[in-house]
N, C-alpha and C positions, 0 to 999 in steps of 0.2 A: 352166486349170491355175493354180492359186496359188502365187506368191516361193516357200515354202517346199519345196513339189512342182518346181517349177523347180530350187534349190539341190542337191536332192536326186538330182535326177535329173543334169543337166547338171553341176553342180559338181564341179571335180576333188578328190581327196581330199588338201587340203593343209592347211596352217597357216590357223586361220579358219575352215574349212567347218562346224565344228558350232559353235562359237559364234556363226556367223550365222545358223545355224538357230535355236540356243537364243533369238536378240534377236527372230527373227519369230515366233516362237512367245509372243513378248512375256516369257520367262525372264528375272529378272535377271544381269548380267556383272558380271566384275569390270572395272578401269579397263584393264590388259592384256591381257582375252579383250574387251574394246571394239576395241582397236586390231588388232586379229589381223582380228576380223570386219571392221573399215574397213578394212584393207587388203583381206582376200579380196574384198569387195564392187566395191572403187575398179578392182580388176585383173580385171573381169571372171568372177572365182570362177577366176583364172588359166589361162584358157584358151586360153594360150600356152606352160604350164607354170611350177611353182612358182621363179621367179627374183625375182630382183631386181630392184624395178618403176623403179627409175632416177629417179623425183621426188626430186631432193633437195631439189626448191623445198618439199616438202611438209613440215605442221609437225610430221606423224606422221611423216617417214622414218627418222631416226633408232632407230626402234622396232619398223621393217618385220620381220619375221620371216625376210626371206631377204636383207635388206641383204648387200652385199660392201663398198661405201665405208664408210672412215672418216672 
């Protein structure tokens, strides 16, 4: 099974999941469907449920899609 068969199948349907598809299908992103996909990616395709991944040390967290810190 190939990433994007993987994604598709196992990935939950949240913020991220088709623009990480669109990056492995080699689709160009914009600089915001980048950061949706690194997060879906970095959180496991949120496989804990779409929250708040809690890296604030990260340089993308600010941009997270499900942030609750400010």
């Amino acid at each position: 099974m190939d990433t994007v068969e993987n994604v598709k199948l196992f990935g939950k349907k949240a913020k991220g999941r088709q623009e990480r598809i669109r990056h492995l299908e080699g689709k160009p992103l914009t600089r915001h469907e980048a950061i949706k996909a690194h997060c879906f990616d970095c959180t496991g395709g949120y496989s804990d449920g779409a929250r708040d991944c809690g890296i604030k040390t990260c340089s993308l967290y600010r941009y997270h899609p499900y942030r609750t810190a400010k």
